[in-house]
PAZAPA-4460 file (N, C-alpha, C; in steps of 0.05 Angstrom, whole numbers, plus 32768, in hexadecimal, padded with zeros to 4 digits):
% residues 223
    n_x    n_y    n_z   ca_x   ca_y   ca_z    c_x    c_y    c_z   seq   type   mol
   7EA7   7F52   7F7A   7EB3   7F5E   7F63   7EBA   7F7B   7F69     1      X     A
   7ECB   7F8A   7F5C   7ED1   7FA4   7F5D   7EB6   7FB6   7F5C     2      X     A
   7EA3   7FB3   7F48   7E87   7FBA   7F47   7E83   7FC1   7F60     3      X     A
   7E79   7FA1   7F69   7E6B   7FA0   7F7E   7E6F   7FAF   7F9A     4      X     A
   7E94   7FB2   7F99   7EA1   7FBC   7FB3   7E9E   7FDB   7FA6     5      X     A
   7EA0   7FE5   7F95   7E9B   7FFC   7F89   7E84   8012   7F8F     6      X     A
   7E64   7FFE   7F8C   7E4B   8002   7F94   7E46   8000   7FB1     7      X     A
   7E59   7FE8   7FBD   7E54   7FEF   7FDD   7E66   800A   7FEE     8      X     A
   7E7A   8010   7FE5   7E89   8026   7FEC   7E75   8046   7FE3     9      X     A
   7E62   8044   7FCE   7E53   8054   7FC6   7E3C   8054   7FDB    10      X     A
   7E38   8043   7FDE   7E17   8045   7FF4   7E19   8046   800F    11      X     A
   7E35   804C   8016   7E3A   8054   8035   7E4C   8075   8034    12      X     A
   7E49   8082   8049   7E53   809C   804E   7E6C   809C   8064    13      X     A
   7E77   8085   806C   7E89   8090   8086   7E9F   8072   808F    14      X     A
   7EAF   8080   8086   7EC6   8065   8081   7EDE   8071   809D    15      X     A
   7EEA   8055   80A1   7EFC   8056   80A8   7F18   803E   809E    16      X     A
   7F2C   804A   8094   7F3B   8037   8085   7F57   8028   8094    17      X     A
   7F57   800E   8098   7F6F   8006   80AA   7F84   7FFF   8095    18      X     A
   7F99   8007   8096   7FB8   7FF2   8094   7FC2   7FE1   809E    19      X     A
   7FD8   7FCE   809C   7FE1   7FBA   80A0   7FFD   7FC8   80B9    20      X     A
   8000   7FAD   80C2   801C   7FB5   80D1   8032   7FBB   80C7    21      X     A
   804B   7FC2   80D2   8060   7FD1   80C2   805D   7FCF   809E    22      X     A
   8048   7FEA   80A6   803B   7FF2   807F   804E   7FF8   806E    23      X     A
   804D   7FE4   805D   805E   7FEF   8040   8046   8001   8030    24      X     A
   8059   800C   801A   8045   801D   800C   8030   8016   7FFB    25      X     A
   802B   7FF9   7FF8   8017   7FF8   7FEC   7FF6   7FF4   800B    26      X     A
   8008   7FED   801C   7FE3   7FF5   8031   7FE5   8011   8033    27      X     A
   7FF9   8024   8037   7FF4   803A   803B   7FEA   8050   801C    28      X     A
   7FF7   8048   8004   7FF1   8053   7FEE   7FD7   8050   7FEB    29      X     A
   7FD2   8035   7FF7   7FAF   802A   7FED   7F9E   803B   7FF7    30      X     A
   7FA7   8037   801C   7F8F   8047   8028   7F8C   8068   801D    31      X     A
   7FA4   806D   801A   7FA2   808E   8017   7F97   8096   7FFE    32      X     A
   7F9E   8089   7FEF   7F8D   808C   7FD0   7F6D   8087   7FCE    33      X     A
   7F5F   806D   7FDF   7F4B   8064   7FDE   7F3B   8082   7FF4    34      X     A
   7F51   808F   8006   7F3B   80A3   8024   7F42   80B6   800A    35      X     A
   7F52   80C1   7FFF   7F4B   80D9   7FED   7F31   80D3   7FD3    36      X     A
   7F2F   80BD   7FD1   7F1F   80BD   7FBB   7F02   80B8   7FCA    37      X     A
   7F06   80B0   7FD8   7EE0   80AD   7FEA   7EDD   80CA   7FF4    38      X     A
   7EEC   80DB   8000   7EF0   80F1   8002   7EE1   8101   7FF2    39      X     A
   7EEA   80FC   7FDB   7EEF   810E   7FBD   7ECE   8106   7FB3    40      X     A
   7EC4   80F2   7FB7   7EAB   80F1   7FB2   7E92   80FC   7FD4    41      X     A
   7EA1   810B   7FD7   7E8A   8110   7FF0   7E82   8105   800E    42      X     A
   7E98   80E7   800A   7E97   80DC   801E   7EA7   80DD   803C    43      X     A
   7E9C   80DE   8055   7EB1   80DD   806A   7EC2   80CA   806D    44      X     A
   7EE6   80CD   8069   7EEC   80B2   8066   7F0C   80BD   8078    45      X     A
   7F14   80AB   8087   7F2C   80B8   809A   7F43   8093   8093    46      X     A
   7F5D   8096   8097   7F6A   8084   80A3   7F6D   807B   80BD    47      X     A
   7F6A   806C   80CA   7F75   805F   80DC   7F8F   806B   80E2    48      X     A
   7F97   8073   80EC   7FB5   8077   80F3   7FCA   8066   80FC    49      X     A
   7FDD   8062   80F0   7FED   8044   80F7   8005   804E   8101    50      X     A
   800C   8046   8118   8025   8057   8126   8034   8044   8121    51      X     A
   8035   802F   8119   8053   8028   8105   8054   8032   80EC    52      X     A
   804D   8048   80E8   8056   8051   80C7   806E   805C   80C5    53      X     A
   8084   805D   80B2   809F   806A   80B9   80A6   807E   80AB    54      X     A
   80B6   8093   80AE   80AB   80AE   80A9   80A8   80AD   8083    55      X     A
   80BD   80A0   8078   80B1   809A   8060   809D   809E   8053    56      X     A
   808A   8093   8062   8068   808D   8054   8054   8097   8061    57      X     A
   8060   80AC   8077   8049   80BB   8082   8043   80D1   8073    58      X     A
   8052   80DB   8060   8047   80F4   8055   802C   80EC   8047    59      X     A
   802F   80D7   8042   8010   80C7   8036   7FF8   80C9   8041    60      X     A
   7FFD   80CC   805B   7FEB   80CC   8073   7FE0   80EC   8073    61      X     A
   7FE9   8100   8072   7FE4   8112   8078   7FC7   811D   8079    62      X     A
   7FC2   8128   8082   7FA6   8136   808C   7F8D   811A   8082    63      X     A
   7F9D   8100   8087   7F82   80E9   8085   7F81   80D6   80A0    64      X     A
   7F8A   80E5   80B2   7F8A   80D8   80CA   7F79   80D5   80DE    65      X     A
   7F74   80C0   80ED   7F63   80C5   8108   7F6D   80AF   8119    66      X     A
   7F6A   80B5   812D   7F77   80A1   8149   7F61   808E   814F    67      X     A
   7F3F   808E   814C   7F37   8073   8149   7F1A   807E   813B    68      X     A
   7F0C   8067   812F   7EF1   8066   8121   7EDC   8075   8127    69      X     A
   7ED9   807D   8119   7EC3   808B   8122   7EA5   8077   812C    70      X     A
   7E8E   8086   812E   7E75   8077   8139   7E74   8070   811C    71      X     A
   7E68   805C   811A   7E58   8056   8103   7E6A   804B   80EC    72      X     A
   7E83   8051   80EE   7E8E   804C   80D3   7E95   8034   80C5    73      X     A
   7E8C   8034   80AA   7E9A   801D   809C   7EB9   8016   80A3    74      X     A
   7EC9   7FFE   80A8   7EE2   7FFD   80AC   7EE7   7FE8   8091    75      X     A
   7F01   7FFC   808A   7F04   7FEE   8066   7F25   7FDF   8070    76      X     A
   7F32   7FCF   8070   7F50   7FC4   8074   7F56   7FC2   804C    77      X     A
   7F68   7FD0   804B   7F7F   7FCA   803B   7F92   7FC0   8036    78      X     A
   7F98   7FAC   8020   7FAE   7F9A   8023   7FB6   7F86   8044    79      X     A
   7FA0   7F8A   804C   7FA1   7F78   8066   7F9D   7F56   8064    80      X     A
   7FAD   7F41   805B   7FB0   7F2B   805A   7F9A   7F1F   806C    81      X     A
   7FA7   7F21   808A   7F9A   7F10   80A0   7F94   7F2A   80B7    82      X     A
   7F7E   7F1C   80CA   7F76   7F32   80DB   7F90   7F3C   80EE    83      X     A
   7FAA   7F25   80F2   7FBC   7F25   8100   7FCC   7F3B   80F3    84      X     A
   7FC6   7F42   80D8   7FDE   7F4E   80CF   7FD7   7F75   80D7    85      X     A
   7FBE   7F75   80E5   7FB9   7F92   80F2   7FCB   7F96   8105    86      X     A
   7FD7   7FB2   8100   7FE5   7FB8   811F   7FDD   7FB6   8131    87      X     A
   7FF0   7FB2   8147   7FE7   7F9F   8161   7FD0   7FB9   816E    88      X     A
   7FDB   7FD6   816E   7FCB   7FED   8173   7FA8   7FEF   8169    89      X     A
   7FA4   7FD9   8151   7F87   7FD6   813E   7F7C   7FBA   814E    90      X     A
   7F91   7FAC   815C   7F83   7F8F   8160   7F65   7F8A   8165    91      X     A
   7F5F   7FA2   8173   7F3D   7F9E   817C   7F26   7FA5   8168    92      X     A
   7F38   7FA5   8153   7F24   7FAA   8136   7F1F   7F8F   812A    93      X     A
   7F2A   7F81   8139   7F35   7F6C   8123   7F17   7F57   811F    94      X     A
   7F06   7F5E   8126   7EE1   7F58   8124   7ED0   7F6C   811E    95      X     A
   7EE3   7F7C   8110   7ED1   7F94   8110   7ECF   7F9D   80F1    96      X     A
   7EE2   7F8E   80E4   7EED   7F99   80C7   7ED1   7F93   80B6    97      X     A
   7EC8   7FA4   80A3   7EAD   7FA3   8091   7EB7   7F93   8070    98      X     A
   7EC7   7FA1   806D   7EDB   7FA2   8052   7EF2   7F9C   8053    99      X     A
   7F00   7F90   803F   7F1C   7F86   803F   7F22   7F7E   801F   100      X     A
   7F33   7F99   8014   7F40   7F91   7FFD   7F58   7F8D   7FF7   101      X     A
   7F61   7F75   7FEC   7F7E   7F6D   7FF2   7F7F   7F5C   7FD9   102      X     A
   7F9E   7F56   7FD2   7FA5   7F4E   7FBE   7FB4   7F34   7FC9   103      X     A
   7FB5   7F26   7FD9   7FC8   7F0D   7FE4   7FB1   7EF7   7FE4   104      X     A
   7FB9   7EED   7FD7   7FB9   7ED0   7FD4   7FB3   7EB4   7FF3   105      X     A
   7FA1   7EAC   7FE6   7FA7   7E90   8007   7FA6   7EA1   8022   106      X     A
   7F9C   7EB7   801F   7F8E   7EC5   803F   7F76   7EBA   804D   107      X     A
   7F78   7EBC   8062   7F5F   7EB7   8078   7F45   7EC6   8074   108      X     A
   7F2F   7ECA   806E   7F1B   7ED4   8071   7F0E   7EE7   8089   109      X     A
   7F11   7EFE   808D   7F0A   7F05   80B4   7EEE   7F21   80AA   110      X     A
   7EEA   7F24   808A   7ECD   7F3B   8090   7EB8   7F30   8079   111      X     A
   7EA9   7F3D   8087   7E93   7F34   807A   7E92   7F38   8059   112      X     A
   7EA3   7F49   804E   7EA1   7F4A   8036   7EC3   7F5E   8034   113      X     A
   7EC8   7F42   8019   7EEB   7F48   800F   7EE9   7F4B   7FF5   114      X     A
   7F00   7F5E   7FF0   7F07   7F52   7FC5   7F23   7F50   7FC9   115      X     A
   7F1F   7F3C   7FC0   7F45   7F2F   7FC1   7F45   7F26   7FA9   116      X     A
   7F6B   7F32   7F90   7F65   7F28   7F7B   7F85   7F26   7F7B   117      X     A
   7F8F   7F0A   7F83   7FAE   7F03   7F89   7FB9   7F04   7F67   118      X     A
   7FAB   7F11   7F4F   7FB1   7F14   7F35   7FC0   7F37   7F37   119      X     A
   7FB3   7F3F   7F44   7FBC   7F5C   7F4A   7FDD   7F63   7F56   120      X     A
   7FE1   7F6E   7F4E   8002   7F70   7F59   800B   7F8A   7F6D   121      X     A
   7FFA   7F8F   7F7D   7FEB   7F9E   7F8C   7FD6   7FA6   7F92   122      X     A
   7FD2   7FAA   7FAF   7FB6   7FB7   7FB9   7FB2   7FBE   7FAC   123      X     A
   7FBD   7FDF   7FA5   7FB5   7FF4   7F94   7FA7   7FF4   7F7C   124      X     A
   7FAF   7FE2   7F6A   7FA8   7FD7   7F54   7F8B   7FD6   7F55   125      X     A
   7F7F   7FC8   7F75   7F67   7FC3   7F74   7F57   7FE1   7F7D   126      X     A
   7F62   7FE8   7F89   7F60   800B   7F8F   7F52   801C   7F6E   127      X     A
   7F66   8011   7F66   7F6D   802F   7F4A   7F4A   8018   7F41   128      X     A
   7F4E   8001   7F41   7F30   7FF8   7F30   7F18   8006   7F42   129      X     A
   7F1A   800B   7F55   7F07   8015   7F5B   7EF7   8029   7F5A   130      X     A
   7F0F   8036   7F5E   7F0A   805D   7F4F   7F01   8057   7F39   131      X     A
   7F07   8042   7F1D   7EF4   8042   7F0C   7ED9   803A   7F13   132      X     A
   7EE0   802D   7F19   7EB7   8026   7F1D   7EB6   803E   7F27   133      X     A
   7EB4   8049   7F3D   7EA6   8065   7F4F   7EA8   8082   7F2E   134      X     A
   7EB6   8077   7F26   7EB7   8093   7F0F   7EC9   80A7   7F21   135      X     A
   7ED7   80A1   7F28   7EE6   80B8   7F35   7F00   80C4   7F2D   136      X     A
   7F03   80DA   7F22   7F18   80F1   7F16   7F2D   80EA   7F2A   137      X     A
   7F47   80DB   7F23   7F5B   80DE   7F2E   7F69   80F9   7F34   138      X     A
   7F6A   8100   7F4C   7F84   8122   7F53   7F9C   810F   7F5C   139      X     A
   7FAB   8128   7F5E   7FCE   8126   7F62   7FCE   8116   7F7A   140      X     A
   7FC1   8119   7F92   7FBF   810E   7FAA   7FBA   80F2   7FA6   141      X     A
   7FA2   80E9   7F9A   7FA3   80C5   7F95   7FB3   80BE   7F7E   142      X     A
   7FB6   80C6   7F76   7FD8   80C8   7F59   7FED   80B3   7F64   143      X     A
   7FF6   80D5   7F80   8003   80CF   7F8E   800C   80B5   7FA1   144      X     A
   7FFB   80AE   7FAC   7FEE   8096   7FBE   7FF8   8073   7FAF   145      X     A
   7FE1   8078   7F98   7FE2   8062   7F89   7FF8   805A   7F74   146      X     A
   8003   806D   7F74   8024   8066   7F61   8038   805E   7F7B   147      X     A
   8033   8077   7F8E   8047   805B   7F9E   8045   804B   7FAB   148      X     A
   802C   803E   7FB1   8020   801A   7FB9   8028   8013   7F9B   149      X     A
   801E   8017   7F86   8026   8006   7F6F   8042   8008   7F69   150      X     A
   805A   8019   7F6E   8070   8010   7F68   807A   8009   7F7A   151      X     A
   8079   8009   7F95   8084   7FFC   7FAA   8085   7FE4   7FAC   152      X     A
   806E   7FDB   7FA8   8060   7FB8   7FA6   8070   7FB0   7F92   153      X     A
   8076   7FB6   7F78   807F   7FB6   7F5E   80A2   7FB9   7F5E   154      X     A
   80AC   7FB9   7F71   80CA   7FC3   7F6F   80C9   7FD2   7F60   155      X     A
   80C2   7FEE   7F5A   80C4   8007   7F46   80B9   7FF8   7F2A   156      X     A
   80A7   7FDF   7F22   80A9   7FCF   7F0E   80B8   7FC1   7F01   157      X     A
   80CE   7FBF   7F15   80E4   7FA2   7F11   80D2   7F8D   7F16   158      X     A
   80C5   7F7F   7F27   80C2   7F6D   7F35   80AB   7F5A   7F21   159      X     A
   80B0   7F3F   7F1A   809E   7F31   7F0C   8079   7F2C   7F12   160      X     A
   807A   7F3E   7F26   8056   7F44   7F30   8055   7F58   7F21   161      X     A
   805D   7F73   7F0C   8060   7F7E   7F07   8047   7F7B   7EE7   162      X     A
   8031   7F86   7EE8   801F   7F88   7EDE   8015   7FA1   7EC0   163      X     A
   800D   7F99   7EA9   8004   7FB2   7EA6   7FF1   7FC7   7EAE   164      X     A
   7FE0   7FBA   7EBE   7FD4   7FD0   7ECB   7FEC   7FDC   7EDC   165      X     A
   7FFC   7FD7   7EE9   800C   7FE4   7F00   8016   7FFE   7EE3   166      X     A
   8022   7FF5   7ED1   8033   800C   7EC1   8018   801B   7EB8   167      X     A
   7FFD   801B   7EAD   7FE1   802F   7EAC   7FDF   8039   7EC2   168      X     A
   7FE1   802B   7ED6   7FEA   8044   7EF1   7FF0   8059   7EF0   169      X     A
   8012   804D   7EF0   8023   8060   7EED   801E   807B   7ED8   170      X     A
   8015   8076   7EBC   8011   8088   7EAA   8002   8098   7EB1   171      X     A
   7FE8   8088   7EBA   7FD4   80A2   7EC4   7FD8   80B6   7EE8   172      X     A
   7FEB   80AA   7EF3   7FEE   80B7   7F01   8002   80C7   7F00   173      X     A
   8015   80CF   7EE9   8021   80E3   7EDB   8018   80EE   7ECA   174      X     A
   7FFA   80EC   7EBC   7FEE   80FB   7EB1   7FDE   810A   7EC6   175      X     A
   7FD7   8103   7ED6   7FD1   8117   7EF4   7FD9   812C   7EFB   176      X     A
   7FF5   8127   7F00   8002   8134   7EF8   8019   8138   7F1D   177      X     A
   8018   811A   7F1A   802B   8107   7F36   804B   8113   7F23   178      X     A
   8059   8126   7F36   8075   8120   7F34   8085   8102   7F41   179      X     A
   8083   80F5   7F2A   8092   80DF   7F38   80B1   80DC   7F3E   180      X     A
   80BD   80E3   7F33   80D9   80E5   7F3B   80E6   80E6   7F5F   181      X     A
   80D6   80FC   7F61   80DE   80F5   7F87   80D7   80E0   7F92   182      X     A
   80C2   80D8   7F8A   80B5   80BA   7F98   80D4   80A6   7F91   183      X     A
   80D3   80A1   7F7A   80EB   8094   7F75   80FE   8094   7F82   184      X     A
   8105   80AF   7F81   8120   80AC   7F93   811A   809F   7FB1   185      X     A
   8108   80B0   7FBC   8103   80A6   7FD3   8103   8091   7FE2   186      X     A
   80F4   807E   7FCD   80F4   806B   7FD5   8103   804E   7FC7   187      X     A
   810C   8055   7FB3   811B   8043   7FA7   8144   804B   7FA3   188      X     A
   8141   805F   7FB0   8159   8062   7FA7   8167   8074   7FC2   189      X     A
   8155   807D   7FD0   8168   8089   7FE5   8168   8077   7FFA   190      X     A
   8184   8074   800B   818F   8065   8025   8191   806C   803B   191      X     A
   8190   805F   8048   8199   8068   806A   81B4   8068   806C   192      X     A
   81BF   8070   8073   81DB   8074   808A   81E4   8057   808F   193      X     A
   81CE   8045   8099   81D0   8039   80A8   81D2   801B   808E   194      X     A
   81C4   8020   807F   81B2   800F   8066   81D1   800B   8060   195      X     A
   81D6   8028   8053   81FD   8025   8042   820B   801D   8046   196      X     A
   820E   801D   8062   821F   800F   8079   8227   7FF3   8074   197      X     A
   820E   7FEB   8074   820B   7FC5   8074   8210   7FBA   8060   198      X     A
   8207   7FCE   8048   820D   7FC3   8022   822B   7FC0   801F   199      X     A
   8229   7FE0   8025   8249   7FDE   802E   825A   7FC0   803A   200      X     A
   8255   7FBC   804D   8263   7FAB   8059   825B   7F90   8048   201      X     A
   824C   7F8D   803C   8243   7F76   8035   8251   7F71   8017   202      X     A
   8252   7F82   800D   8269   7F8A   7FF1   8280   7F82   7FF3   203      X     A
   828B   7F8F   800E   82B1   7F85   8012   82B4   7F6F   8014   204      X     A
   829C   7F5F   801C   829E   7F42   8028   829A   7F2C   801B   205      X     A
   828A   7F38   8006   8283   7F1E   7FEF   8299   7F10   7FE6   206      X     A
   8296   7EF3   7FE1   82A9   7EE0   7FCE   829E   7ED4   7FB9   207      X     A
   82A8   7ED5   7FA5   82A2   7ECE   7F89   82AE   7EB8   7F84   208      X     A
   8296   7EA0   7F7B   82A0   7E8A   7F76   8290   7E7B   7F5C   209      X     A
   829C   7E63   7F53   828A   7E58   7F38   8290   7E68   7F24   210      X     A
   82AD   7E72   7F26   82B5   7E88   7F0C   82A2   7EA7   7F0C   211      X     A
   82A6   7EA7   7F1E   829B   7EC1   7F29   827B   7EC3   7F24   212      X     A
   826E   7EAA   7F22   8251   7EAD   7F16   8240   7EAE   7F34   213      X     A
   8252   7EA1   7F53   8242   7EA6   7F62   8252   7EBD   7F7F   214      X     A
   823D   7EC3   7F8C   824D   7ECD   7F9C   823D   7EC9   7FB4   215      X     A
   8246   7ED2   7FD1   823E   7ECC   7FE0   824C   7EEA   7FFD   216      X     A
   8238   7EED   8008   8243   7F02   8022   8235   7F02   8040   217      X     A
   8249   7EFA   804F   8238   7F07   8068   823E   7F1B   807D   218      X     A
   822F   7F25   8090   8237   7F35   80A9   823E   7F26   80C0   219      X     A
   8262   7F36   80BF   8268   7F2A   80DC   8251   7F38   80F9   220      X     A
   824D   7F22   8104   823C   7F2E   811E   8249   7F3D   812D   221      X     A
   8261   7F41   812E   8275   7F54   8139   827C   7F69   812F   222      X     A
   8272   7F70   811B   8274   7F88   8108   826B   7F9F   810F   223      X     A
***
């Protein structure tokens, strides 16, 4: 239970937290929210460093990094499905993991102790429960973190996984006092060069058929 994972994160001092391979923002929002809040209660707690992160989501990372585990440390995986889904750079962890909280459904079992709640519509979700149990004062920094694992996962809260806890998130992490607006843009609304390019092309090319109810487009490979 959250409790339980709550009380065990309490009775240890020295974490180390892994991500998943090419990290979306909810393993990286997770980890960075969950190392500022163990932090924030006194605890030594670092990320893993995942050199597939893309520049996007490294500001998340900032000053929570380390290149490998320390002696002794708890190893917590976030949003990590299967042990396969560690970067190939983590593979030799992959017997090593203590903890594992994740929200997917129909996963493999690989640590000795998991909370998996495929009701959750993100990691984070299970994150932000935890800070309750620990009693821990949300700052701008885990605000930060956990609004954007919870709206990333969430398509900005389009997406039918789309939870009320995800929108209590959101509120309290603008009562924090998270400027959210840049996140937004950032990540939901700004393009690549490259991104425009293809929409682009994919726009000129569509055909509308069934009375214009369907349509259909592809990329020439020669394009």
């Amino acid at each position: 239970t959250r409790a339980e994972v709550a009380d065990y994160l309490d009775k240890h001092d020295h974490y180390c937290i892994l991500t998943h391979r090419r990290p979306d923002g909810d393993t990286v929002g997770s980890a960075a929210g969950l190392c500022h809040a163990l932090r924030s209660i006194g605890k030594d707690a670092n990320i893993l460093y995942n050199p597939e992160i893309t520049p996007k989501y490294e500001p998340l990372f900032e000053g929570l990094t380390v290149k490998e585990p320390g002696e002794g440390n708890i190893i917590v995986a976030v949003d990590v499905a299967e042990d396969h889904m560690l970067p190939k750079a983590h593979g030799y962890l992959r017997n090593s993991v203590d903890l594992r909280i994740d929200h997917h459904g129909g996963n493999r079992e690989f640590t000795p102790k998991s909370l998996v709640d495929p009701q959750s519509a993100s990691c984070a979700e299970i994150i932000w429960d935890i800070l309750g149990e620990l009693d821990i004062q949300m700052d701008e920094k885990m605000a930060e973190a956990i609004y954007v694992a919870t709206s990333t996962d969430t398509g900005c809260f389009r997406f039918s996984n789309t939870t009320p806890l995800a929108h209590r998130i959101a509120a309290d992490a603008i009562e924090a006092g998270l400027d959210f607006l840049p996140h937004n843009r950032t990540f939901f609304e700004a393009k690549s060069k490259v991104r425009f390019m293809i929409e682009r092309k994919m726009f000129d090319d569509m055909i509308f058929s069934e009375n214009g109810e369907v349509c259909c487009s592809w990329l020439d490979r020669a394009w």
